[in-house]
C-alpha positions in Angstrom: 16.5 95.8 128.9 17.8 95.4 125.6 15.2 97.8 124.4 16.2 100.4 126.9 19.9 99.9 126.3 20.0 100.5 122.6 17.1 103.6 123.6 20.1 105.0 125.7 22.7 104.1 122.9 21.2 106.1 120.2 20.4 109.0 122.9 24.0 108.8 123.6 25.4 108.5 120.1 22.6 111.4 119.3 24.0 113.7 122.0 27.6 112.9 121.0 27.2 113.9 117.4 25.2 117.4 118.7 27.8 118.2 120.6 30.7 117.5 118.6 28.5 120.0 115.8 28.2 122.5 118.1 31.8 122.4 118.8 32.9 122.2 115.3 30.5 125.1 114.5 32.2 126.8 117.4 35.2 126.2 116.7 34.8 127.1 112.7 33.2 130.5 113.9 35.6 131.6 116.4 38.4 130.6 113.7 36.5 132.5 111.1 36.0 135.7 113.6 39.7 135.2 114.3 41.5 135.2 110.7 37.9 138.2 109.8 40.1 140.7 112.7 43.3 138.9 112.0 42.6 140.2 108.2 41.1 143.4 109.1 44.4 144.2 111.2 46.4 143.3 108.5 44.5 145.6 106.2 44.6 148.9 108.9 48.7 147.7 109.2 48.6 148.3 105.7 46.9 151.0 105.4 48.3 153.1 108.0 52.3 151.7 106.3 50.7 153.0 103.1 50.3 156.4 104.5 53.2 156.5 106.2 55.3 155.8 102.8 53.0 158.3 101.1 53.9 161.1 104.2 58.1 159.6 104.0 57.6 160.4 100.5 55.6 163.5 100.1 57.7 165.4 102.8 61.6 164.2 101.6 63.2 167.2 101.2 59.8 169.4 101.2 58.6 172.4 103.4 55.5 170.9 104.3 57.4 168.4 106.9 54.2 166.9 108.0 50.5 167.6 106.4 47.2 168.6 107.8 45.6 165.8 106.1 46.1 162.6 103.4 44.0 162.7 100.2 43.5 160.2 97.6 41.6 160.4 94.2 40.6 157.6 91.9 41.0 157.6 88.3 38.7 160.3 87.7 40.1 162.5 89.8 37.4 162.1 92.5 37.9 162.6 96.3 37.9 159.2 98.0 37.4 158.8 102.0 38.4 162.2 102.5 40.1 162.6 106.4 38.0 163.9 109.0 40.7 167.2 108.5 39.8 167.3 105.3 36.3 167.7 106.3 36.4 169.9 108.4 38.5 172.2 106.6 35.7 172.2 104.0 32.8 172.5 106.6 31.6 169.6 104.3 30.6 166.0 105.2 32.5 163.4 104.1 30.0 162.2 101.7 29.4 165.9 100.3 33.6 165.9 99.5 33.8 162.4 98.1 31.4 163.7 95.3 34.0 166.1 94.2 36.8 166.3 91.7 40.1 167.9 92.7 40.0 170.1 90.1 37.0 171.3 90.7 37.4 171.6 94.8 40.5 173.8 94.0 39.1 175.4 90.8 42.1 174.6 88.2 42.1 175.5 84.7 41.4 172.8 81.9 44.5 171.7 81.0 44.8 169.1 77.5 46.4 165.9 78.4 50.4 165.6 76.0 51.1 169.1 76.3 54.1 170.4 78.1 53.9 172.7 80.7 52.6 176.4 79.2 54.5 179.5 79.7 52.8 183.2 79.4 55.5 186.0 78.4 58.5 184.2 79.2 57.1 183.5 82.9 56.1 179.8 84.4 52.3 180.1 84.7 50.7 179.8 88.3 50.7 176.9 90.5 47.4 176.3 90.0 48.1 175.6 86.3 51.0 173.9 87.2 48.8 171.3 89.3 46.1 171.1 86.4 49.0 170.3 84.0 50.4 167.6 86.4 46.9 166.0 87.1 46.0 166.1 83.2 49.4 164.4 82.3 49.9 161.9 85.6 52.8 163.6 87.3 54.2 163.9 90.6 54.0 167.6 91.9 55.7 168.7 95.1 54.8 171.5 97.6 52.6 173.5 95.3 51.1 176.2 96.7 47.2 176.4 95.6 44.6 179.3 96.5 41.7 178.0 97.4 38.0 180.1 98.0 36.4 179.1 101.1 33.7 181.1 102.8 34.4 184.1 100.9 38.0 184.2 101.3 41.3 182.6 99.9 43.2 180.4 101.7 46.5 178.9 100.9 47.2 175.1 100.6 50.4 173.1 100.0 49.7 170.6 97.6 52.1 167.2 97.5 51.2 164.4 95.3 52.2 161.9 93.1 49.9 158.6 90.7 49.6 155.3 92.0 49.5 152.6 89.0 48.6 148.9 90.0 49.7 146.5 87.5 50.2 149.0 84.8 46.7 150.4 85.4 46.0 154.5 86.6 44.3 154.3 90.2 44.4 157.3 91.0 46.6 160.1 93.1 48.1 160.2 96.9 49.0 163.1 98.5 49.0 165.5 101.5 48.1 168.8 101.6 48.5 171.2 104.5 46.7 175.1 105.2 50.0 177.5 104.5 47.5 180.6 104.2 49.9 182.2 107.6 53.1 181.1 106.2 52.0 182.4 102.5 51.1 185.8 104.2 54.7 186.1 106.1 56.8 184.8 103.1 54.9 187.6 101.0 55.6 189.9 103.4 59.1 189.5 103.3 59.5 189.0 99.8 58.1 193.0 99.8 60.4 193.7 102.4 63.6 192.7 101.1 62.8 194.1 97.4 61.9 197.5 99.0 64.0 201.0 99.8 62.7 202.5 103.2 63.9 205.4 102.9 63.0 206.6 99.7 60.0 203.9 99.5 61.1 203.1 95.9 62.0 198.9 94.9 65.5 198.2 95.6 68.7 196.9 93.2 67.2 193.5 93.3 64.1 194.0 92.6 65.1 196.4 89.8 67.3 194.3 88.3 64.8 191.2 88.2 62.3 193.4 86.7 64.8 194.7 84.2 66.0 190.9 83.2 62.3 189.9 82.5 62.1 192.9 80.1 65.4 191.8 78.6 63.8 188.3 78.1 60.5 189.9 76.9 62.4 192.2 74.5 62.5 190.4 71.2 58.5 190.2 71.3 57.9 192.8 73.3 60.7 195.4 72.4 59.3 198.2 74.8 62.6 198.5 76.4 64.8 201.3 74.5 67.6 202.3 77.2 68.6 202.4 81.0 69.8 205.5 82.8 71.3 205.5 86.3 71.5 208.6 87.8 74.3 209.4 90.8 74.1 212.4 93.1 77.3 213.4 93.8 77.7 216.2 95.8 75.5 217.3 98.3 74.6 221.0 99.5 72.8 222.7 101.9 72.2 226.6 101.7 74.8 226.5 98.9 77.5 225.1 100.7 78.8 221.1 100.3 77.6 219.4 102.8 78.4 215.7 104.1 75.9 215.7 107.0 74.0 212.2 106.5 71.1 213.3 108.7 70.2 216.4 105.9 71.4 213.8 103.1 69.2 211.0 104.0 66.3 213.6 104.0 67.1 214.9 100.0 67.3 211.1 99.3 63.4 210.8 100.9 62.4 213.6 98.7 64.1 212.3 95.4 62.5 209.3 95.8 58.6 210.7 96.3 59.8 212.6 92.9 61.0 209.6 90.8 57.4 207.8 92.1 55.4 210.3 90.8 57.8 210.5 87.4 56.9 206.8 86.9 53.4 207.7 86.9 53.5 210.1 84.3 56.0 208.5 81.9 56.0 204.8 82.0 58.7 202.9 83.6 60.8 201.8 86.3 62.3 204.0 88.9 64.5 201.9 91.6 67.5 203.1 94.5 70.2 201.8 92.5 73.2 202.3 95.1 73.6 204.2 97.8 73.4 207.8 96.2 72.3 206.3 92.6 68.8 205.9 91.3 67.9 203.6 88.2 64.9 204.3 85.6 64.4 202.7 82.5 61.5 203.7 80.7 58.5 201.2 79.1 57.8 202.6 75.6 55.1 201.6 73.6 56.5 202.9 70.0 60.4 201.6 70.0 60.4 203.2 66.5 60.3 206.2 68.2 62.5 206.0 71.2 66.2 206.6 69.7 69.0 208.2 70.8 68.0 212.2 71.0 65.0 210.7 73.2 67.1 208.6 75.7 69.3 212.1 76.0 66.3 214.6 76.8 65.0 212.2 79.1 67.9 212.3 80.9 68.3 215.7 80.9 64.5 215.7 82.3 65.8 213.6 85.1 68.5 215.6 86.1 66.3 218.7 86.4 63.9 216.5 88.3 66.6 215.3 91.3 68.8 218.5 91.0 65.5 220.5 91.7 66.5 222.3 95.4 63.9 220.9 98.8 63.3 223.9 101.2 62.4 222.4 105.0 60.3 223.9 107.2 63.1 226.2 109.0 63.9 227.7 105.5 67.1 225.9 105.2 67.6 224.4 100.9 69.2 221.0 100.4 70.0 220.5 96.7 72.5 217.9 94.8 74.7 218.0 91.3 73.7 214.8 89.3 75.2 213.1 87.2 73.5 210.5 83.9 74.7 207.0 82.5 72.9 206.0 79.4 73.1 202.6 77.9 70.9 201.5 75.1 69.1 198.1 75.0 69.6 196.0 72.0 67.4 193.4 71.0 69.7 190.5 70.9 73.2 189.5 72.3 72.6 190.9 75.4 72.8 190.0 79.0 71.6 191.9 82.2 75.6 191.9 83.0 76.5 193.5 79.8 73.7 196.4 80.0 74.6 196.8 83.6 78.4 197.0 83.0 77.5 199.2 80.0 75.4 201.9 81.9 78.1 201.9 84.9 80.9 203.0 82.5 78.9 205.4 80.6 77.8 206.8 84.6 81.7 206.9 85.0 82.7 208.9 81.9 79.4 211.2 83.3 81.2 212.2 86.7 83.9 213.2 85.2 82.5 216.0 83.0 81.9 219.9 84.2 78.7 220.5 82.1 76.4 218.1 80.6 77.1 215.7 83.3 75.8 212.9 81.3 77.1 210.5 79.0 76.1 207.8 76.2 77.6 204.5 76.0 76.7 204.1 72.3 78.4 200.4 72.1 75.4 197.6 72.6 77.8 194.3 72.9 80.9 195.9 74.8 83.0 194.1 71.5 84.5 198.1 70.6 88.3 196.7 68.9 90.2 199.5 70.1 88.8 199.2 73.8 89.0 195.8 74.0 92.7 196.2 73.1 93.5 198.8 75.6 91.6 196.5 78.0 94.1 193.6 77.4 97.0 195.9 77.8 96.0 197.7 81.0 95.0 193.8 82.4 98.3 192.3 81.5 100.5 195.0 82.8 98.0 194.8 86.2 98.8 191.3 86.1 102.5 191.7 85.4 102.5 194.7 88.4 100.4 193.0 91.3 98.0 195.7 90.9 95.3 193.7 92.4 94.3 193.3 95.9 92.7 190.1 97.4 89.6 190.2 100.5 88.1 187.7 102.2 84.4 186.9 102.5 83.4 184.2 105.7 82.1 181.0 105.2 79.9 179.8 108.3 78.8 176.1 109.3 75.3 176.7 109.0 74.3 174.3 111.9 76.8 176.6 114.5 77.0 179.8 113.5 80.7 179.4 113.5 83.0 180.9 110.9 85.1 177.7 109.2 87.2 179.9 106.7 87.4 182.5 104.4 87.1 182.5 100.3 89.7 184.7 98.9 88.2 187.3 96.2 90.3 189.5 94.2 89.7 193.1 93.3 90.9 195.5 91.0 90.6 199.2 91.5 92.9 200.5 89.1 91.2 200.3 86.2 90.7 203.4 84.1 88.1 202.4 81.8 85.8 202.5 84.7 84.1 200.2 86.9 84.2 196.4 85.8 82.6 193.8 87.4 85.6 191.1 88.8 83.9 188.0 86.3 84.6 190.3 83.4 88.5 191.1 84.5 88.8 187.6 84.9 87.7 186.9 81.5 90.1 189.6 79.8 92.7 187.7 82.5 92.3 184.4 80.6 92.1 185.9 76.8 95.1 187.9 77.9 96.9 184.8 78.1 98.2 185.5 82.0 95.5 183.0 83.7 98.1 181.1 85.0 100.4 183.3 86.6 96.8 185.4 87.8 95.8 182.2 89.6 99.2 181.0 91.2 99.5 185.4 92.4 96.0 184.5 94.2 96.5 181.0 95.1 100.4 181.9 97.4 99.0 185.7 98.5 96.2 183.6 99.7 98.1 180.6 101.4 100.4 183.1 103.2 97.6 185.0 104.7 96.0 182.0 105.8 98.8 181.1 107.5 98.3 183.6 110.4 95.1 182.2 111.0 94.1 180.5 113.4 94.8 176.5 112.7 90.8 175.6 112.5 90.3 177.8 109.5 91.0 177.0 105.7 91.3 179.5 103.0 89.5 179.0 99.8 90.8 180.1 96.2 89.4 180.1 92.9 91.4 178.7 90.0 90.0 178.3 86.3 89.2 174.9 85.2 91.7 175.3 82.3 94.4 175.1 84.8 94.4 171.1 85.3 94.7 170.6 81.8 98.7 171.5 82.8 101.6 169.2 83.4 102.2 169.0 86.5 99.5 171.7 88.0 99.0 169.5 91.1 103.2 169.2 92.4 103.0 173.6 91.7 100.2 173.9 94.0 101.8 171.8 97.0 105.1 173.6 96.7 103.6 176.7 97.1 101.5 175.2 100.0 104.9 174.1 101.8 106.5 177.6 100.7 103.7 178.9 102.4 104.1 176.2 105.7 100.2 175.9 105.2 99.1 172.5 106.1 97.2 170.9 102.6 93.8 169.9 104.6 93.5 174.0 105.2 93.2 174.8 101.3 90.5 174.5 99.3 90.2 175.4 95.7 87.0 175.8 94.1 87.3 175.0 90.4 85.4 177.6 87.8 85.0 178.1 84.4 83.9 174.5 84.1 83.1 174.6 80.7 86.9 174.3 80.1 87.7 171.0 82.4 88.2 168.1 80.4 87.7 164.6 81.0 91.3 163.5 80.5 94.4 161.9 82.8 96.4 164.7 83.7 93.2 166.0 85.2 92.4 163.4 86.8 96.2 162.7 88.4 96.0 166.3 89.2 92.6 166.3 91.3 93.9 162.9 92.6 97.0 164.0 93.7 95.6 167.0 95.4 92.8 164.7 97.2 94.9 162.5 98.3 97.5 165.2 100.1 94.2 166.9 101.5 93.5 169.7 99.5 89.9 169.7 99.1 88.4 170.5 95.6 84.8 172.3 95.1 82.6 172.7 92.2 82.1 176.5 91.5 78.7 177.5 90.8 76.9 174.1 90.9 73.9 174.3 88.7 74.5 176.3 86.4 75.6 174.1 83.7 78.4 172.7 81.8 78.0 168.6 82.9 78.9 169.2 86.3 76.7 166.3 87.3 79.2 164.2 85.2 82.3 166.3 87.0 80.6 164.7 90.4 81.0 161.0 89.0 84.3 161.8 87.5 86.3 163.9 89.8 86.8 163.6 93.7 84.9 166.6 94.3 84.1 166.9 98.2 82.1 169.8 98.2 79.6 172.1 95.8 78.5 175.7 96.2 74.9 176.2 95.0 75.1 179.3 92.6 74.0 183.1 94.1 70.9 183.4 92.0 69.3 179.8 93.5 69.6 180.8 97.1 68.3 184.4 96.1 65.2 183.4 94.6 63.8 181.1 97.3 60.9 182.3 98.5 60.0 184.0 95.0 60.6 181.2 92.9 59.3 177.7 93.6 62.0 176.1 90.7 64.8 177.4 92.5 63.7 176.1 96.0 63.5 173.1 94.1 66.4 172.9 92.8 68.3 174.1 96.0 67.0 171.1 98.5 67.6 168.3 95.4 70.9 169.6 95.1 71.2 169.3 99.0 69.6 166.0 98.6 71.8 165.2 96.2 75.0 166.0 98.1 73.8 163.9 100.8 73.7 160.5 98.6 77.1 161.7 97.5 78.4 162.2 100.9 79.6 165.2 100.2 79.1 168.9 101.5 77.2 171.9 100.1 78.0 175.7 100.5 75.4 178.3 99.9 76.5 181.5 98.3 74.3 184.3 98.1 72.5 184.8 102.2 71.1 188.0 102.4 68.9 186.9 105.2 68.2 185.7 108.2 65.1 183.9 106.5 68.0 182.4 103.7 69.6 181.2 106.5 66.8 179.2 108.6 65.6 177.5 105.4 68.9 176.5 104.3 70.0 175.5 107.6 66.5 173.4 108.1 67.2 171.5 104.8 70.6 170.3 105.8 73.0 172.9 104.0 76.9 173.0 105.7 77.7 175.8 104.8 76.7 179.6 103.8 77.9 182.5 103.0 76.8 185.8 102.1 76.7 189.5 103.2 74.1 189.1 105.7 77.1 186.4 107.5 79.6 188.8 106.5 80.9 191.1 103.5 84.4 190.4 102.1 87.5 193.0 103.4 91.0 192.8 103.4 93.3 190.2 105.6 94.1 192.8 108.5 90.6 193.7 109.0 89.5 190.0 109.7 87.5 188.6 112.8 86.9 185.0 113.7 84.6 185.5 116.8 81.6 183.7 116.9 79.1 185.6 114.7 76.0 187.1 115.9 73.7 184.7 113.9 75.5 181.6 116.5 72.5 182.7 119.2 69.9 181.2 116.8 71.6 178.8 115.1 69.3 176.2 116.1 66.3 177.1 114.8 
């Protein structure tokens, strides 16, 4: 018995100790298994908050709002675990692409690591060089748009991306990309559209005046450039007899401009539809030693001929047009697109008013002539001293509605006899004539007592130069004239220009105060284009900017400018403050404004400026598709 009871004991204490290991082995491998899935789910949770950041990221204030598929490189630049999008975009496998480079799956240039970004003739090179730059030198890049060969054809993709470093160590890049090709297509289409005449199939003033500003640029290295002509028909006949039919007019215009296309064939150079009835040419020589003053003249005179030549229809009736020549030479330094254009519009002006040899030479190259400049002054003071100027109004329209929230008061001059002058350079002579002030405070109660028929929603804006702050008691001046006016404060706004001239000193700052705190609301004029006016935004209570015209213009031509337009929207959003877009001559400016959070725009396409009798507050047009 004892036997048999220790037999049973050991079977017993055997059995026990099996058990309890196959329990304890159980237990240790269901525990591992569970932290093995707890750890893998961690990882995916990760993972998928890694790409998340990475797509937050990418697509802050970008065009490509979501991507067609995340990629990641290592050090080398190779493809790692490309997406199944990726892939398939490719027609490759996943293997296949993770054997790849970047920069050889989008063939970019070699590009030396330390050297800034290259330029070619005064232009930014492409975005593929662009891309290879960033790559070579470990920068972020943001909606680039890269062509890509696959299959025999070129696709479009929009390239977001930016280095990941782990403990001071390169790993690599993270970014999405997204297949634009349709979108590329349309912009490109539109970008012909809007630089194109229909009627007389020849580029438009925009176009012809960015091509003109690149030869400017190009001029001191390339001085091909030796003089613009504008030419103006300015009456119009049919069998010999003045004519203002628009119908037979529109048809001369057609024909003038098959002429100047087959002119710019033979001598080379640009021909554009400058204005309405004015055409532009200015030709590309490649000998400037050669191209002087006679030249210039009997190529105008070859011009004339060439537009005053008579069209015969097919029912034997003869349209013909008397033309009339502007010349202004192009200098090689000193010399803005502004200047040349003011230039050849004055010499265009002296040209209509001659009986023969309708054409004229504006033989100044800087617009700096002593005696001019002096009967410039005198004419501006006594214009200033006479109310000879005249103020319109241009809408401003809540981008998000449609609605119209108030008008910007612009003036205008159009008694000058020295011929037309662009309202920035009569402002100028305003200010060197020494009658700013009294200018500005004309503007500011005209304004403020046209305003006050308005209905109560809408605010009037006024310029006044920056220069004006830096005077005692500016602010008190401004808010009697408001009460003179019985315009409530909260319904003016004055948008500050000529900010090279505001200082950073008290009386400015217990002007803009004083003013802020009553309700006037200040803007910063022409925000990007210089003088510190980030420092103005951390100084002064500004409440709202307005991006500059030649930002919103260039949009879809000019990835820099889109760039800088939805940083500076970005921007105003940290600040809490609004943003006005000048320059919409769209309905495409308007969508992608309005899509990355602008307030406010304004432009002709919302509305050209007229006088204070003529003006409308309906709901515009554009209020059916505000949403968008």
């Amino acid at each position: 018995m004892a036997q048999h009871f220790y037999g049973v004991l050991a079977f017993l204490t055997l059995s026990l100790f099996l058990e309890m290991t196959v329990c304890g082995l159980f237990v240790i491998g269901v525990s591992g298994l569970g932290r093995y899935l707890l750890q893998r789910l961690l990882k995916d949770r990760l993972e998928q908050r890694e790409r998340n950041e990475i797509v937050s990221m990418m697509t802050r204030g970008s065009d490509s709002h979501i991507g067609d598929w995340i990629w990641k490189t290592d050090a080398n630049g190779c493809i790692q675990t490309p997406s199944d999008g990726f892939c398939l975009l490719l027609k490759q496998s996943a293997e296949e692409v993770a054997g790849l480079t970047l920069a050889d799956l989008l063939a970019l240039p070699a590009i030396e690591p330390g050297r800034p970004l290259p330029w070619t003739d005064g232009q930014p090179l492409s975005a593929s060089m662009h891309l290879a730059h960033c790559l070579a030198n470990r920068l972020a890049f943001r909606d680039l748009c890269i062509p890509v060969k696959l299959g025999g054809e070129t696709v479009w993709w929009l390239m977001t991306g930016h280095p990941v470093f782990s403990q001071c160590v390169f790993q690599g890049y993270r970014g999405i990309g997204a297949n634009v090709t349709e979108q590329r297509t349309a912009r490109s289409a539109y970008a012909e559209r809007i630089r194109h005449d229909e009627l007389t199939g020849l580029p438009n003033r925009l176009a012809f005046c960015e091509q003109l500003q690149n030869t400017l640029l190009e001029k001191v290295a390339f001085p091909r450039l030796c003089a613009l002509l504008v030419l103006s028909l300015d009456n119009f006949f049919c069998d010999g007899v003045e004519t203002h039919d628009e119908a037979l007019r529109n048809v001369f215009l057609s024909e003038v401009g098959v002429r100047l296309r087959q002119f710019g064939q033979k001598k080379p150079g640009v021909a554009a539809r400058y204005g309405n009835v004015e055409f532009a040419f200015f030709p590309v020589v490649q000998d400037p030693l050669s191209s002087g003053v006679e030249d210039a003249k009997a190529l105008a005179l070859e011009l004339m001929t060439l537009l005053e030549k008579p069209t015969v229809l097919h029912d034997g009736v003869v349209l013909s047009a008397r033309a009339s020549v502007g010349i202004a030479p192009a200098s090689c330094k000193g010399q803005s697109l502004e200047t040349l254009l003011e230039a050849v519009d004055m010499a265009l002006h002296d040209a209509r008013e001659k009986i023969q040899d309708r054409y004229s030479f504006y033989e100044r190259l800087t617009l700096e002539d002593e005696e001019r400049q002096r009967y410039l002054l005198q004419d501006v003071r006594r214009a200033v001293q006479e109310r000879a100027f005249s103020l319109v109004y241009q809408p401003i329209v809540d981008a998000q509605t449609g609605a119209i929230s108030g008008f910007e008061a612009l003036s205008r001059w159009s008694g000058s006899r020295h011929g037309p002058l662009s309202i920035e350079r009569v402002i100028s002579l305003i200010e060197v004539s020494g009658r700013g002030n009294e200018f500005d405070f004309w503007v500011l109660e005209t304004a403020c007592e046209a305003a006050g028929k308005w209905p109560s929603h809408l605010w009037v804006a006024v310029n006044m130069m920056a220069s004006q702050f830096s005077q005692p008691n500016v602010a008190e001046r401004i808010l009697t004239t408001l009460s003179r006016a019985g315009l409530d404060p909260r319904r003016l706004q004055i948008e500050v220009t000529e900010t090279l001239d505001l200082q950073p000193e008290p009386v400015v700052y217990h002007a803009f105060q004083l003013l802020d705190r009553q309700g006037v609301r200040l803007v910063l004029d022409d925000f990007g284009t210089g003088f510190a006016a980030l420092s103005y935004l951390r100084l002064f209570p500004f409440s709202k900017i307005k991006l500059d015209t030649i930002f919103v213009q260039d949009l879809f031509q000019d990835s820099r400018s889109a760039a800088i337009v939805r940083n500076a929207i970005e921007l105003a959003v940290d600040l809490g403050i609004a943003v006005t877009a000048e320059g919409v001559s769209s309905l495409e400016h308007y969508r992608f404004l309005q899509t990355q959070g602008c307030n406010e725009v304004q432009g002709y396409f919302l509305g050209r400026p007229c006088p204070a009798e003529d003006l409308v507050w309906d709901p515009l047009p554009l209020s059916s598709f505000a949403q968008v």
